[in-house]
Every structure is written in C-alpha cells, then in structure tokens.
N, C-alpha and C positions, 0 to 999 in steps of 0.2 A: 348907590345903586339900590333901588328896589328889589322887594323879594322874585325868587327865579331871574332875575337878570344876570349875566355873569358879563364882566369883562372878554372880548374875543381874544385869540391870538391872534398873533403878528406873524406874520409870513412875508419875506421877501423873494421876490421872484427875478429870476436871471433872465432878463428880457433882451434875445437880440435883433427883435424887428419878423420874425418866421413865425411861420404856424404853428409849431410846436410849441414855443416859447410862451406864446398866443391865449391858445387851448389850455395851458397848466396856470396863467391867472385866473383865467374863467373858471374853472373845475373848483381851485381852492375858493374863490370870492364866493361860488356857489356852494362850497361846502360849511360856508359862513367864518373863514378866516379872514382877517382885517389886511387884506394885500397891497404891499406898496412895488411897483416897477423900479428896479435898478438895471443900467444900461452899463455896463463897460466900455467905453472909449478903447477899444486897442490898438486901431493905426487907423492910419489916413488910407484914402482912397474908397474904390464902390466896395461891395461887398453888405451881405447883412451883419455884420460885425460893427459897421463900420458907416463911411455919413447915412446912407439907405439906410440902412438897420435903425439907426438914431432915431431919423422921421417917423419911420412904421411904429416903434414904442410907444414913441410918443401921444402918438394917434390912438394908440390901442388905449393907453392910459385915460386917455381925455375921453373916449368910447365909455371904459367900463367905470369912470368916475375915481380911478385910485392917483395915490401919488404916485410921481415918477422923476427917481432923481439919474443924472449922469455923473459918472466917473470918470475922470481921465487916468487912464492904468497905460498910459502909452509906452513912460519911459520903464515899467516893470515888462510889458511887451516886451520890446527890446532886448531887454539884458535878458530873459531866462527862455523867450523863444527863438526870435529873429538872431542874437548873437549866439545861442546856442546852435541853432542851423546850421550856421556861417562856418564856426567851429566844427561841426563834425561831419560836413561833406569837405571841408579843409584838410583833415586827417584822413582822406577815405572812407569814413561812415556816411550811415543812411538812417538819421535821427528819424524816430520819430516824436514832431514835438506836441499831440493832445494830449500825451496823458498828462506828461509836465504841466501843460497850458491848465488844468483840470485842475492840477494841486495846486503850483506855484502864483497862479492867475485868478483862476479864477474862482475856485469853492474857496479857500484858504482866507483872501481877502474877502471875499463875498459874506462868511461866518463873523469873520471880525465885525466889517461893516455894521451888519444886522443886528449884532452883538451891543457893539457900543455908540451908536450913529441912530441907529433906528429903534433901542430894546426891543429887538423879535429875537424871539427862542428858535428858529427858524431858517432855512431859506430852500428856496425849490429850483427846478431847473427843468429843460424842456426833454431833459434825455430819457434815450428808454432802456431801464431797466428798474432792479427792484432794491429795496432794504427792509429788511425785517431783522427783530432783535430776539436773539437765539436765548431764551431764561436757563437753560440746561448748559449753555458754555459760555454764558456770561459776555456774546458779544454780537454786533452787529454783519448781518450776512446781506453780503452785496449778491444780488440773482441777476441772471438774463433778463429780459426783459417776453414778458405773453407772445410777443410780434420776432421771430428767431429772425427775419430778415431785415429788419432795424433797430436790434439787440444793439447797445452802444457800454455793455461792461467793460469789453474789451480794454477801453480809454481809460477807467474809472480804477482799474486795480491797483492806482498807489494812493488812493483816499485813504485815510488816517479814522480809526476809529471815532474819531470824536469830532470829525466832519462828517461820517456815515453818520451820526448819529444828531447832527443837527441839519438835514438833506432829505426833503421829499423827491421824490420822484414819481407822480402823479399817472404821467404816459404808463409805466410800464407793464399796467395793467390791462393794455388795452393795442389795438393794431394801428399803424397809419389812417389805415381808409375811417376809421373811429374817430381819430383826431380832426380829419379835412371833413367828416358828417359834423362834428362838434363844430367847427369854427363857421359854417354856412349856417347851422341850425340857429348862432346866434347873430348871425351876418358882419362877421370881423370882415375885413378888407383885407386880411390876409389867408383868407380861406382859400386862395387859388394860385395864391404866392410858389415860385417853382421852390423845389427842392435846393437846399443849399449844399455849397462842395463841403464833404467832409474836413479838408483841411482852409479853413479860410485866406491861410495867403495863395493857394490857389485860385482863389473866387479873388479877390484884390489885384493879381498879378496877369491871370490868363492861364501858366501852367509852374510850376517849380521849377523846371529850365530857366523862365523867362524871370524868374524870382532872383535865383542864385546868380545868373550871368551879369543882375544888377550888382552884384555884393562882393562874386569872388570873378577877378581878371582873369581869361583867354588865359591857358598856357601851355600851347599845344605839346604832343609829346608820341610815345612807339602804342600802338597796340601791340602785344608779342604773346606768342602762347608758351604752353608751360616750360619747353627746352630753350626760348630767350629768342623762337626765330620773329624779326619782324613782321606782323601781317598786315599793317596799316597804320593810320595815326587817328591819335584823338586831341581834342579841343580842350582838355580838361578833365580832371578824372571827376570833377564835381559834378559831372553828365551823365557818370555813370553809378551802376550799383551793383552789388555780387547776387550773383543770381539771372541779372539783364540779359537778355536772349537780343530780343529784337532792337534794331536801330543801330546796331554795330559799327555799320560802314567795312564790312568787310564780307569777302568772298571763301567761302569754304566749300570743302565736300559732305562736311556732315554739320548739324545744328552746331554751333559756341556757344559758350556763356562765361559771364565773365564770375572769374576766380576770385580775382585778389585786386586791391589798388595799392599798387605800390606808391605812394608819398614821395621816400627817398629817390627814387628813381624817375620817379614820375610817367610811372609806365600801368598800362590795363592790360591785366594777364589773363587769355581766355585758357578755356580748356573745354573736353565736352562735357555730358552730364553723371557720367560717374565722377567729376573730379570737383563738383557743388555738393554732392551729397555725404552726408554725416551720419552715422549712428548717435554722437552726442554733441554734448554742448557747453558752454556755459555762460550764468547770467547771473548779471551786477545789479545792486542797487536795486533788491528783492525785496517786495514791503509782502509781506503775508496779511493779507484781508480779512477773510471769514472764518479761520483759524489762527490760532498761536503758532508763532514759528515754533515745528515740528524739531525733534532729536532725530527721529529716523526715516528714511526715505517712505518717499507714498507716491500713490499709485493715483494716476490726473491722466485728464484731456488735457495737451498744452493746443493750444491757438497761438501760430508763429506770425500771422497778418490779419488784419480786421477781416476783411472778407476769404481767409483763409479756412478750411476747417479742421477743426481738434484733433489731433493722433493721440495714441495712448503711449506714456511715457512715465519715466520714473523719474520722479523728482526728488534728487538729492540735494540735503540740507546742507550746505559748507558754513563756515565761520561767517561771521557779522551777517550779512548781505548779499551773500554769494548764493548759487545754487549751481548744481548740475544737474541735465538733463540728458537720457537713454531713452533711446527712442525705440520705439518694439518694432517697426519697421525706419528703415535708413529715410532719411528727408533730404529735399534740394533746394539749396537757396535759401538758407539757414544765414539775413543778413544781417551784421552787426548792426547796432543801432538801434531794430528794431523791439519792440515789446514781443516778450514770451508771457502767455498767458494760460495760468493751467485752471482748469476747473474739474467739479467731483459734480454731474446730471447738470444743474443750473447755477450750480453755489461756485463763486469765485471765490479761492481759496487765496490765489498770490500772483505775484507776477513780478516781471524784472523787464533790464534789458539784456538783450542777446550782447556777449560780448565778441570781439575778432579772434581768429584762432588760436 
C-alpha cells in the first residue's frame, strides 16, 4: 500500500431483506467500511426472515456492489427458538423468544462468522439502539435508542460483553422517518417496504395461535375461577397467557383474567385484577449488561413488555442468576416467561426472565 492508504475495515452486516437492515449497509459502506451482506436462513415460509427477505438482500447487495453470503441456521432455529416455544407454552408459560433469537441465533454466530469466515473485527445489525464503551468501568453500555418509540434494547439485554463490543448499531442514533428519508434518498427498493412483525413466526405463520396449534394438539379442558367453580371451557392452555383479559369465552359480572395455568390439571384459573397483581417478583437467568453484577440491591426502571413502560423498582441481587424485584407500586400481569428489563435514564443495566410464582 502506498503512503496515506490504509487497509478499510470489515464489517458484516445482518441483512434480513427490510429497511432498516438496508439503511445500516449504506450508512457503514458510506462511512468507508468494506461491507459484506450475511442473510440468515431461519425457516421456511413468507416473512422477511425468510424466502422474501433472501430475494430483497440479495437485491440490495448486487444494488450497492458488496458481497452477500446466505446461511442456513435452520436447524439451530429450531432447537433454541421454535422448540423452545413449544416447550414453554407446554408448561404454561409465555416465552419470550428475541432476546434468545439475539444471543443464541443470531449475534453469537453472526461474531463467529465474521471472525473466522470473513476476518471482520465487526458486525452490525439493523436495530435501534446504542453501544458505547464506558473507560471509567471498564465496560460496554448498551443505551435506548435517540427514537424511544422504536427503542429495540429491550431484546438485546442478554448480549455478552464481548458481543457488545464487536456490534454496531448504526440506527440508533437516528429516528425511523431518518431511516425511510435515507433509503429513498439512495433509491433502495426497500425504502417503502412495510414494517415487519416484531416477532417473525408471527409474520410466517399469520398469528401465534395459528403457530402453536401447528405444534402443540387440541386438548380441551375447565376454565374455573379461583374457589375451583367451573366457568367454561378451553381449547388448550397454550391459547392462553397470565394476565389475558380478552378472548376468554366466558360470561362474568365483572372484568377476569387469567391467573394461573394449571398443567397438572389442565385447567385456566381466572380471577379478577387484584389476584394478577404483585408487589414482587422474581427472575432467572439474569445477564447484567452495562454494569457488573451488583452485591447490593439498586434502584431501576424495570420494563415487564417491550411496549410496556418502566416502573420503578428494586432490584435484588440473589445467588448466580437470579434476582428479585419490589416494585414501588403493585403491577398486573407480571407473566412468567417474559423478559424483565431494568434500566438507570437510557443505560440498560440487566435483565432476566420473569420466573412463575
């Protein structure tokens, strides 16, 4: 290389056929990083994950002149999402499976890849939020993203330091309507591309009902409320979730919601809304983010659903993995399964799953 020429970096990007995805190789190619398109293969069927998504990449690749390779990651799909689902609306929970898909799926392998497959120092992704690297505690701070209404940390809180720290995230500096001025301003074909579902087997499948009904058998059974009287029947407790108000199929005097799924009995236990709500809680399989796991309790916003918003609560540190959570006001519909996510203004500290009671 001649004098002032330097070798670019490498950057891999998570392409799955969307705007956003889109937008974050143009930004980096424009930033003068050497961009290759990686595609994930996760399942069969429409969806932009998925054959759609393939074609759009592809497109997009041949557009801005970079490589673009495909992966077939089907049968790891499978085993840590689709059977993990299967799995824990099987038991009565209400998995949720992106942040899994996040770690286990997709940044994890995506790092390797890049690593040994491509030598990029790198890899990027279409989501919004932020990473910057704290000199004063020696570690990387996962943020909200500029745009709070397609803020996507939420997902992201069991990233592994040393995936935060090989992970752009381009977007999160900037708003949707930014993104969709960016991808007309260079005239992608996916500048008008709708909005995709948050969870992709729902864009694949039509709804989660129509998903699980393929996977877990009919097996009808009592709705009963909390003293055991029967009030109806159900299809399946895999239909249901703690918390569910609506779609009940049953006749009351005042709002239900359901309790408890019983397994063993095979029954859906409502009750009204003081018998959803909690003062506390607790949660497994805690990865602490943007701090070191803490000795003693502290003070967070937890976020109990992605479009949920923060309460203020105390987050107690238990042995390995564990936490517990006091909540300064009582909550409802506190459902196992889901992510608990606390944060301190924009900095996501940690997160876990909600465990049952």
């Amino acid at each position: 290389m001649g004098q002032g020429e330097s070798k670019r970096e490498r950057v891999v990007v998570g392409l799955s056929g969307g705007v956003d995805s889109s937008v974050t190789a143009v930004l980096l190619q424009q930033q003068g990083y050497e961009v290759i398109g990686l595609t994930l293969w996760l399942m069969k069927g429409k969806g932009q994950c998925c054959s759609e998504g393939l074609v759009d990449a592809a497109q997009l690749c041949e557009t801005l002149g970079i490589e673009h390779q495909v992966v077939d990651t089907r049968e790891r799909f499978q085993k840590y999402i689709v059977d993990y689902l299967v799995s824990g609306y099987e038991q009565g929970i209400t998995p949720l499976p992106c942040s899994q898909c996040n770690r286990a799926v997709k940044f994890g392998p995506m790092v390797e890849l890049a690593r040994h497959d491509f030598k990029a120092s790198k890899i990027a992704t279409g989501h919004y939020a932020r990473v910057h690297f704290d000199p004063h505690r020696g570690r990387y701070q996962l943020r909200r993203a500029i745009d709070r209404q397609k803020d996507q940390s939420y997902f992201l809180y069991d990233l592994t330091q040393d995936l935060l720290a090989a992970t752009l995230f381009p977007l999160g500096e900037q708003t949707k309507a930014e993104t969709r001025r960016i991808a007309a301003q260079y005239h992608l074909h996916t500048a008008d591309k709708p909005e995709s579902q948050d969870l992709c087997l729902i864009e694949a499948h039509g709804s989660m009902q129509s998903f699980l009904d393929q996977h877990i058998p009919a097996k009808p059974g009592e709705i009963v409320d909390l003293e055991g009287t029967v009030l109806g029947q159900h299809q399946g407790i895999h239909r249901y979730t703690i918390g569910q108000r609506k779609g009940l199929g049953i006749a009351a005097q005042k709002p239900l919601y359901v309790v408890a799924l019983n397994v063993q009995e095979n029954r859906v236990v409502v009750g009204d809304r003081d018998s959803i709500t909690l003062t506390s809680c607790w949660v497994q399989r805690v990865n602490w983010v943007s701090v070191a796991p803490p000795q003693t309790p502290i003070q967070a916003e937890v976020q109990l659903r992605y479009r949920a918003q923060p309460v203020p609560a105390t987050v107690v540190p238990l042995a390995a993995d564990r936490a517990q959570l006091l909540f300064a006001d009582p909550q409802a519909g506190v459902t196992p399964g889901q992510a608990a996510v606390w944060y301190q203004e924009d900095r996501v500290l940690g997160g876990g799953v909600l465990e049952s009671g």
